[in-house]
N, C-alpha and C positions, 0 to 999 in steps of 0.2 A: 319703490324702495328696494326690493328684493332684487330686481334687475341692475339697479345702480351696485347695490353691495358685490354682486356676481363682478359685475363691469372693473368693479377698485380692485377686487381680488385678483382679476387676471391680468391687470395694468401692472400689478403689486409681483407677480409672479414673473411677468414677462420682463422687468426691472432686472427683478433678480438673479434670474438668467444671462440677461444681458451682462451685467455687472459680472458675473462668474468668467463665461468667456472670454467677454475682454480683458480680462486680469489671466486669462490660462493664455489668450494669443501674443498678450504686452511682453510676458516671460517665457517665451515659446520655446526658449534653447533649456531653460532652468525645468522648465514643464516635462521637456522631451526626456532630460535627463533623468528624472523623477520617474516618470513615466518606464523607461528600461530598465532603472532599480527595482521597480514593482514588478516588470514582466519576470525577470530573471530569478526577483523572492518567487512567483507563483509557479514558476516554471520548475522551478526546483523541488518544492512543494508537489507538486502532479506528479513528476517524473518519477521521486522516491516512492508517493503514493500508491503508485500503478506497480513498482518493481515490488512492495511487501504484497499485494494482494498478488501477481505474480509469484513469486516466490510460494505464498501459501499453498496456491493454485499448487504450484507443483509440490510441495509437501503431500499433499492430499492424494494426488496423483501417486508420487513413490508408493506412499504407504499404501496403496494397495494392493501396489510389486512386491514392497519389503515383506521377509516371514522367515521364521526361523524353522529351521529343519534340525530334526532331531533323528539323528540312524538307528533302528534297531536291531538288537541282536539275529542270528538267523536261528538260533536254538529258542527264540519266545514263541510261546502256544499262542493260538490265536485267540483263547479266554485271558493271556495275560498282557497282549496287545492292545484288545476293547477295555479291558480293568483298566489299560495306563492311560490310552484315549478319554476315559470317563473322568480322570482325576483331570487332566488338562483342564479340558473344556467346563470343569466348574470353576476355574480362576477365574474372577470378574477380569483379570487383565486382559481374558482372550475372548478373539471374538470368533474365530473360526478354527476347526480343526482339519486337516485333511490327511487320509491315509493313503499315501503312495506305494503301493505292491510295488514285488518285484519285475513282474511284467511291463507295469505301468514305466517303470523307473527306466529299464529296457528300453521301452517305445521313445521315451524323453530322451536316452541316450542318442538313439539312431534322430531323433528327428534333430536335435543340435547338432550331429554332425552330419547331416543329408546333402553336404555338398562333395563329401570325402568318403567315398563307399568303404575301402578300405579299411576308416578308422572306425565308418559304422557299423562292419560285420565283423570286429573283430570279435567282438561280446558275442557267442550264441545263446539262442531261446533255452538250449540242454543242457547247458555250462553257463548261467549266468550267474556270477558275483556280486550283481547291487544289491543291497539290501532294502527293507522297507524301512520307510521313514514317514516322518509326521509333519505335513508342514503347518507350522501355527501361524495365524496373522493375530496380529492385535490392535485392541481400538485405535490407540497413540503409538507410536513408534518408538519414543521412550520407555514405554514397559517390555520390548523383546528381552531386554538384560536382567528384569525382575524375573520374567518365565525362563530364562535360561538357568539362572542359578537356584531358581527350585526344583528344575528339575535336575541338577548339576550336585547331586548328594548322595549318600551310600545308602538312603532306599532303593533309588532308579540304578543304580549302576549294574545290576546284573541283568535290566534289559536292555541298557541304554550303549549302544557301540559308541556314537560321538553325537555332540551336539555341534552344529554350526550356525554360529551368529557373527564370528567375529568381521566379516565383512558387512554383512548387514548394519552390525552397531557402527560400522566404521563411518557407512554412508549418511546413517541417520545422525550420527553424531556430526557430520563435518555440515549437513544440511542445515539443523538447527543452529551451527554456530553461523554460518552464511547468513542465514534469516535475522538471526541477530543481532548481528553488524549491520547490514540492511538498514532496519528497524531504528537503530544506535547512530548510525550515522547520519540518517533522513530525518530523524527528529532533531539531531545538533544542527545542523547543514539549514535546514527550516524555521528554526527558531533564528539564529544566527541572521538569516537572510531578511525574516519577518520584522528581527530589530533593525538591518539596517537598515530599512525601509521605511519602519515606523521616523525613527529620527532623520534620513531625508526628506520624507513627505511632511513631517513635523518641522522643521527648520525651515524648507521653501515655505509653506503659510506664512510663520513668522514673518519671513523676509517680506514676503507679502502684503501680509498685514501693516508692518510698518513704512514701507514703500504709499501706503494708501492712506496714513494716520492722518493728514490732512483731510481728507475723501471722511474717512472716519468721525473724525470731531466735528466736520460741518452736520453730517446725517444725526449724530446727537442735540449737536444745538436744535435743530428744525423739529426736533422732536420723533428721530427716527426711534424704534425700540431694539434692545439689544439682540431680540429674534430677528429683526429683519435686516442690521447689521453682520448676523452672524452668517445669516443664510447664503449670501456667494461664496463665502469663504469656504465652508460648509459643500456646496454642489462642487467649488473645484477641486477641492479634496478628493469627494466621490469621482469627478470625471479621471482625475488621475486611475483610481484605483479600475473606473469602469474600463477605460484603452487598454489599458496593462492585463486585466482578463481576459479581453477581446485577443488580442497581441497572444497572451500565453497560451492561448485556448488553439489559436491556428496552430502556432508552431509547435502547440503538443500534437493535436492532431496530424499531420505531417508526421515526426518520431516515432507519434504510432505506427501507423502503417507502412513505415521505413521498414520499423524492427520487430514488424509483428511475424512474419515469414521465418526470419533467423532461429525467430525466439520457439517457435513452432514444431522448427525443426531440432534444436539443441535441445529442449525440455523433451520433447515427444509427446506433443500435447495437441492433437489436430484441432479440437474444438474450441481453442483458448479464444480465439474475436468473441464466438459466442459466448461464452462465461462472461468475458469483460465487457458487454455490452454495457448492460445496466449502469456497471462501475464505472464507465467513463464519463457517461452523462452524469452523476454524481460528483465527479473529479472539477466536471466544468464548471456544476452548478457552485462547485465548493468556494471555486477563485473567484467567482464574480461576488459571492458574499464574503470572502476575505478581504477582496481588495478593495469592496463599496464602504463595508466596517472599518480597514483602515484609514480613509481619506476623510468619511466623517469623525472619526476619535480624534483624528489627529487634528484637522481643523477648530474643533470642539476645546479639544484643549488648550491648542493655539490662541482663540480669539478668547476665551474663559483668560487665560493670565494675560493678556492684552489689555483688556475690559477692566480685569481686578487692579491692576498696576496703575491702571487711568484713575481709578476711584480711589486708590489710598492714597493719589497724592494730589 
């Protein structure tokens, strides 16, 4: 009994397979089409994917180049230097403080310009001009303009020579608006791509479905049940979604390591494959559950109004 039951089930499955493909190879050019709608929704979807976690990557990266420096007078004591250091560094906005001497500031001079001696000895150790300064970083990059303008008031102003952030804010601001469009555009562009996909995987079934209503009404008469009706419909939906993974999954890989070198070298980020490791396997894993989810919803609800239409009339 148990072995007969096993025997129907897999007579019953191997049916329904069959019936799948022959129905994905009878419409092979409508299939194919389908099929590159899906790669290009999922392709799209990865590519934007990859560039926000990029992007962050480099967010993360900047900020912890970006800092604002603050010049001090040369007439501050050095009790009222530590006094202004101590006020800083209790902002929760900041996260580190650093006191650049004048020496220090010296050394930084000659070694940014150590390919031009001339311009690096113009400064002497016994006549040096720079001042000391504070360079702050902060958690987020967005709060350098809060620490600037607290400390940009007529308390600090008789130690404070200049504040400089405005290139800093320049960069962080034009960065988060980047990231934001990114983000903005990848989630229209994805969504976008996801409905036109949804409604051509959803209309080929149909067509499908009714191409087969004959095939259909006989399996009902015989006493087929509407799960086993449903179920090729159903697997070709998923095989579309499953190639269209497979398909988006090479040709991102590929892109990847096209523009991973450029991208490496423009960002300044040597370790970026290694960060994106993980991410990418995620990315792939993502398309093969978007695209297997589309092809069954879309089937599902295909042969669901098929089914209901036959019964109300």
């Amino acid at each position: 009994m148990q072995t007969s039951g096993f025997s129907n089930l897999i007579m019953t499955v191997s049916r329904v397979l069959k019936m799948s493909f022959l129905s994905f190879w009878r419409n092979r050019l409508l299939s194919l089409a389908t099929t590159v709608i899906i790669v290009l929704a999922l392709f799209i979807i990865s590519i934007f994917s990859l560039t926000i976690v990029v992007a962050n990557k480099a967010a993360q990266t900047l900020n912890g180049k970006v800092d604002l420096t603050v010049y001090l007078k040369d007439a501050d004591t050095d009790d009222q230097v530590t006094a202004l250091q101590q006020i800083i560094e209790s902002r929760p906005e900041v996260k580190n403080v650093s006191l650049i001497s004048k020496d220090q500031a010296l050394s930084i001079w000659q070694k940014s310009h150590a390919d031009n001696s001339d311009i690096a000895n113009v400064i002497s150790q016994a006549d040096n001009p720079l001042p000391r300064s504070f360079e702050i970083k902060t958690a987020d990059p967005t709060q350098i303009e809060t620490v600037a303008n607290f400390l940009d008031n007529q308390d600090y102003a008789p130690l404070i020579q200049q504040i400089s952030y405005k290139q800093t804010k320049d960069i962080v601001d034009r960065l988060i608006r980047i990231t934001g469009f990114v983000k903005t555009l990848g989630l229209a562009l994805s969504l976008i791509f996801i409905l036109i996909s949804v409604l051509i995987v959803y209309n080929t079934l149909r067509l499908t479905i009714y191409s087969r209503s004959d095939e259909i009404e006989i399996m009902k008469l015989v006493g087929a049940s509407d799960s086993y009706v449903r179920a090729p419909f159903m697997i070709e939906g998923m095989t579309y979604g499953f190639l269209g993974a497979i398909i988006s999954s090479i040709i991102f890989f590929v892109v990847y390591r096209v523009s991973l070198p450029p991208a490496e070298s423009y960002l300044g980020i040597s370790d970026l494959s290694s960060s994106l490791s993980s991410t990418l396997w995620l990315i792939v894993a993502s398309q093969f559950i978007v695209g297997l989810l589309m092809g069954a919803i879309c089937s599902l609800v295909a042969m669901r109004q098929y089914l209901f239409g036959k019964k109300k009339k």
